[in-house]
N, C-alpha and C positions, 0 to 999 in steps of 0.2 A: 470641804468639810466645815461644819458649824463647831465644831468643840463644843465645851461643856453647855448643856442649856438646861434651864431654871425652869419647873410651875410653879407657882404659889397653890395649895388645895385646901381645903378647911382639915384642921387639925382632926387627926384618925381617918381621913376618908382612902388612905394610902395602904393602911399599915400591913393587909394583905396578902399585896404587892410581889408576886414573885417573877421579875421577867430581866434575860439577861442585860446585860450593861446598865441597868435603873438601879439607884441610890434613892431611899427612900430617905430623906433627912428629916430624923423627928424623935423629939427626946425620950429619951429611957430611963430608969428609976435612976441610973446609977450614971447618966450621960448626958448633954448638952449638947446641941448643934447651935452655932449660929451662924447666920447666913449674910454677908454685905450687901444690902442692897442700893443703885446707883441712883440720883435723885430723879426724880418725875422727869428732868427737862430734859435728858437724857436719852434719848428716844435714837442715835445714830449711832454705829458703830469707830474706830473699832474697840473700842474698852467697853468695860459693861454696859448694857443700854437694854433698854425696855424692847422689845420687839412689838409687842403690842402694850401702849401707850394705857398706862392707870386713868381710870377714870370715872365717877361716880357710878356704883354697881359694879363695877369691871374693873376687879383688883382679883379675884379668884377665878383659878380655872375649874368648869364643870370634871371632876373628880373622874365619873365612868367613859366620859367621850375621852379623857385625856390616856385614860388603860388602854381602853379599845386599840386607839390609834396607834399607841406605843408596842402593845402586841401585836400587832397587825404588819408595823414594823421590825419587829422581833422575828418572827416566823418568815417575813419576807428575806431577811438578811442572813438567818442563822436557819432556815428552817423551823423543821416539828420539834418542839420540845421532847429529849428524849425521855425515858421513864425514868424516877428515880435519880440518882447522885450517881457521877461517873467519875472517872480517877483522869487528875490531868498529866499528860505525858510526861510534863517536866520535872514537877515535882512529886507527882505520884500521889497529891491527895485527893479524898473525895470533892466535887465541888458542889454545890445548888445553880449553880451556872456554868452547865457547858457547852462550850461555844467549837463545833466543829471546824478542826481544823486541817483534815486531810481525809478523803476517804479512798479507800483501796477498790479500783474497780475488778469487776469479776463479767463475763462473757452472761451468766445471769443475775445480772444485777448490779448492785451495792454490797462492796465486802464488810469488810472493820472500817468502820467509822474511830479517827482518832480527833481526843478531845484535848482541849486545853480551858486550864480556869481562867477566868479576865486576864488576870495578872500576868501570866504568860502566854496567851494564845499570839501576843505581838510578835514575842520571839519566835514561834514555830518558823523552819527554814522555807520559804516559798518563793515563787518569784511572781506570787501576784500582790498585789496592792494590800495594807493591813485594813481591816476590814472594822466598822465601826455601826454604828447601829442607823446615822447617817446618810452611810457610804451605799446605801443599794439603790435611793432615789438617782444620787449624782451619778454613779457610775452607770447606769439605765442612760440619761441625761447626755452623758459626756459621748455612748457608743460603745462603750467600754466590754460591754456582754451581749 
């Protein structure tokens, strides 16, 4: 797994944005984000580092190719976006991210789909691997499925 990873995009090209596990960080009337970033020479892991290295023109990422890919992996990991706001198992409130985390099979088909919000879908009881937005390149990768 890569944990947390960073774009830089020109200020409002995000604001959008609805896909799960993405944090759009970007200030609100009443809010602040700031974000640390590691110096230029920085370019190795494993502490913060540049993945791809700044450099005159190439400090912003292209805004729509970075959605695209990011839904792309979305849909790959979590499936089809379901309709509408779903209730997470645990806590039982509506989400705007729900992240399937069990479904009930049926002789035709897909029964109940059960969902969890970010915050809890780690907990759901399973005995496969926690699942991360990440995790469906490496586990492809690894043999895993």
């Amino acid at each position: 797994m890569y944990g947390i990873l960073y774009w830089l995009v020109a200020v409002g090209s995000a604001t959008s944005w609805h896909l799960r596990q993405v944090r759009v960080l970007a200030e609100l009337a009443d809010e602040r984000t700031y974000l640390g970033v590691p110096p230029v020479s920085w370019t190795t892991g494993p502490k913060s580092h540049w993945r791809v290295p700044l450099g005159p023109n190439r400090y912003l990422t292209h805004p729509w190719r970075l959605r695209e890919a990011l839904a792309e992996a979305d849909r790959a990991e979590y499936g089809p976006m379901p309709e509408g706001r779903q209730l997470c198992y645990h806590c039982q409130l509506p989400t705007n991210e729900p992240i399937p985390v069990d479904a009930e099979a049926r002789t035709n088909g897909v029964g109940q789909i059960t969902y969890a919000c970010p915050t809890h879908a780690p907990l759901y009881p399973t005995d496969q691997h926690p699942r991360t937005l990440t995790s469906a390149p490496a586990t492809e990768h690894e043999g895993r499925r």
